[in-house]
C-alpha angles and dihedrals in degrees: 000000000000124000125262115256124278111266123249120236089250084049094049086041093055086034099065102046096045079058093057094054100062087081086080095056081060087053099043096051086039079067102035084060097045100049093049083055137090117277091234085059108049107101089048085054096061095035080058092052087051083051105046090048092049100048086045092058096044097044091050102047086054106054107328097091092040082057087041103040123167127268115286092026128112126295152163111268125209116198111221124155088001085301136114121234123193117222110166142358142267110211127127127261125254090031089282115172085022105116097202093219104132090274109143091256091059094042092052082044085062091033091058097048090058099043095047083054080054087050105049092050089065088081106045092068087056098054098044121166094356106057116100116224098229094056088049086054084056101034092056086045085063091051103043096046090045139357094039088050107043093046094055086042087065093042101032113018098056099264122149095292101059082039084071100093102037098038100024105042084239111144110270084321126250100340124188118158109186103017121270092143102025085047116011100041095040096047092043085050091050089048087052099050087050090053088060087045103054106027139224108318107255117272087022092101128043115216090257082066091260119145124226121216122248112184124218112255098234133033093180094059092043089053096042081048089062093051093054097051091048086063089043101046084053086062095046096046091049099046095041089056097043087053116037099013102056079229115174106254076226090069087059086102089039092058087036097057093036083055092054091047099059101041086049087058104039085051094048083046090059098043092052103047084045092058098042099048104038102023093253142046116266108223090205095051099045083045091061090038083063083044096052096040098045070050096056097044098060097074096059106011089120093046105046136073123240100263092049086052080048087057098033086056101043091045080048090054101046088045095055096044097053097035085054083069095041099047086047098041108025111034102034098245124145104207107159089181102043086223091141094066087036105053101017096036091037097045107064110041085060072068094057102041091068096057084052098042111002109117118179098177103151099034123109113251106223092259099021099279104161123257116247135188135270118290088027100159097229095047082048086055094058086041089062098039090054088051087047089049096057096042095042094034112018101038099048087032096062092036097065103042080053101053086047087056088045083046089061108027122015123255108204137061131270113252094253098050089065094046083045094046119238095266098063097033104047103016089028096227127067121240087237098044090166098059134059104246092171126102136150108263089157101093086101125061133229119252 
């Protein structure tokens, strides 16, 4: 794999500020999680996100980046075929040997430590009003030192699947230029994975298998959450495809408006499946369909026009908002947020759709391999290695690091922490101390 292009000034410049912006995608799921969550649970909610964020950084710092590594560096090679593929990387702990001077290593240093934070939010929407914090201390420790890592390893720093395209004759190789697979699908199968672990929340099944309904507490922060991401998706699709893409610092409005785009869709698709099914739009449900689709944009946003942005959006937002029902009725799972449909299930078909739409005529192959156009056999075949790679590594891999944490210290909740609420029980005050945010949801027992 060769490495990708030095960055211009103007690259390293761009690079930088979009960078600085995916903050607000923590702060905007931050919100989206709290909001779909009980009101007696709200402040935990955003002390996990702090958290999350925190043991991310730190895990990562330590010996997260030197697993993960940047394209060209050193790295673990496996032979296969008479070929060498790459699987992790060999750098040293504690950053050690990386001189943070606005070089491209150190920016996807930076790069890395807000997008595992990313990451490690996805869940928390998931275990709502049941996860302890200090199993989702633990649980993001797993994922930073090692799932997160080794997967975009494999995407970003020049492992097997970016080898593809230069070493499998397979298109430009697995391209994914902001995410939706290295952060999106690997935080939504984590979230996943917790869901089995810890179970439905009490009083959401009936014992014939029916879910109730429990409402998210506030629509406002929910909708203000979405806001936020979109700034901060903008961020994390222009610096992915500065960094690991070779992509031209001129396409940055491309990628933004394409952003805009598909978010816009998958919203309007929620919004009208929602209307027509049910009377009357659901705030929650179109707010999952923006999610999915913001989700969906970040593989090809540098590659796509904006109609097909316009497509790839509107199917992520149908596919959310129904996946959302069939997770939660047909498969057992309790997901308040929906993040699993909107980051999983998002997320990769924002894989797919590179191998139907994506056209990098114009961008230089690693080697000089000519550029070819969307739908291309051979780019199709890396899309779906990268797919079969997070359902046959990444979702068996996290659950069961994290059914060895729940081994050892319990994941979920204590009864009465969940009749309590979170706040009270595990922080000891509530976040809305001047109104009353209890009431009795346990007439109904838990399958």
């Amino acid at each position: 794999m060769m490495p990708v292009p030095a960055l211009s000034d103007l690259a390293v410049l761009l690079c930088a500020i979009a960078i600085l912006l995916v903050p607000f995608a923590w702060a905007g799921l931050s919100l989206i999680n709290t909001g779909l969550g009980r009101s007696r649970s709200a402040a935990h909610s955003m002390l996990s996100s702090l958290c999350a964020i925190s043991v991310g950084a730190f895990v990562y710092f330590g010996w997260g980046f030197s697993w993960q590594g940047y394209s060209g560096g050193a790295a673990y090679h496996l032979v296969v075929g008479g070929k060498g593929w790459s699987w992790i990387a060999a750098g040293k702990f504690l950053l050690r040997g990386i001189v943070l001077d606005g070089s491209a290593t150190s920016l996807a240093v930076l790069f890395g430590m807000c997008s595992v934070g990313l990451t490690a939010l996805i869940p928390l929407g998931t275990g709502g009003d049941r996860w302890r914090l200090g199993a989702i201390c633990g649980s993001t420790a797993l994922l930073a030192g090692w799932t997160y890592p080794v997967f975009a390893h494999w995407v970003w720093g020049g492992g097997w699947l970016a080898q593809l395209g230069m070493a499998g004759g397979m298109g430009r190789g697995f391209v994914d230029a902001g995410g939706s697979s290295t952060i999106q699908a690997v935080g939504g199968l984590t979230a996943l994975s917790i869901a089995w672990i810890l179970g439905p929340r009490r009083g959401k099944y009936t014992w014939e298998g029916m879910p109730s309904a429990i409402p998210g507490h506030n629509s406002v922060l929910l909708l203000l959450g979405c806001m936020l991401a979109l700034v901060g998706w903008i961020g994390l699709n222009v610096a992915g495809g500065l960094l690991f893409t070779g992509t031209d610092p001129g396409r940055a409005i491309l990628i933004a408006v394409n952003t805009l785009l598909s978010a816009a869709a998958a919203a309007l698709m929620g919004v009208a499946i929602t209307r027509v099914r049910f009377g009357k739009p659901d705030a929650s449900l179109s707010a999952n369909g923006w999610i999915g689709g913001l989700v969906a944009s970040s593989a090809g946003c540098a590659f796509v026009v904006p109609a097909e942005a316009i497509v790839i959006g509107g199917i992520a937002g149908m596919l959310v908002t129904f996946s959302v029902e069939w997770f939660e009725l047909r498969f057992g799972v309790d997901d308040p947020s929906g993040a699993i449909s909107a980051h999983a299930v998002g997320g990769i078909w924002g894989i797919l759709s590179v191998g139907i739409f994506a056209n990098f005529s114009g961008l230089a192959f690693p080697g000089g391999r000519q550029a070819t156009a969307g739908g291309d056999s051979g780019q199709w075949l890396a899309q779906l290695a990268g797919v079969a790679s997070l359902l046959g590594f990444v979702l068996p891999t996290t659950y069961a690091l994290n059914w060895l944490l729940d081994r050892a210290y319990p994941q979920r909740v204590a009864a009465e922490g969940e009749r309590q609420g979170m706040d009270l029980y595990e922080l000891g005050s509530g976040a809305y101390p001047d109104f009353a945010t209890h009431s009795e949801e346990f007439s109904q027992r838990r399958l």
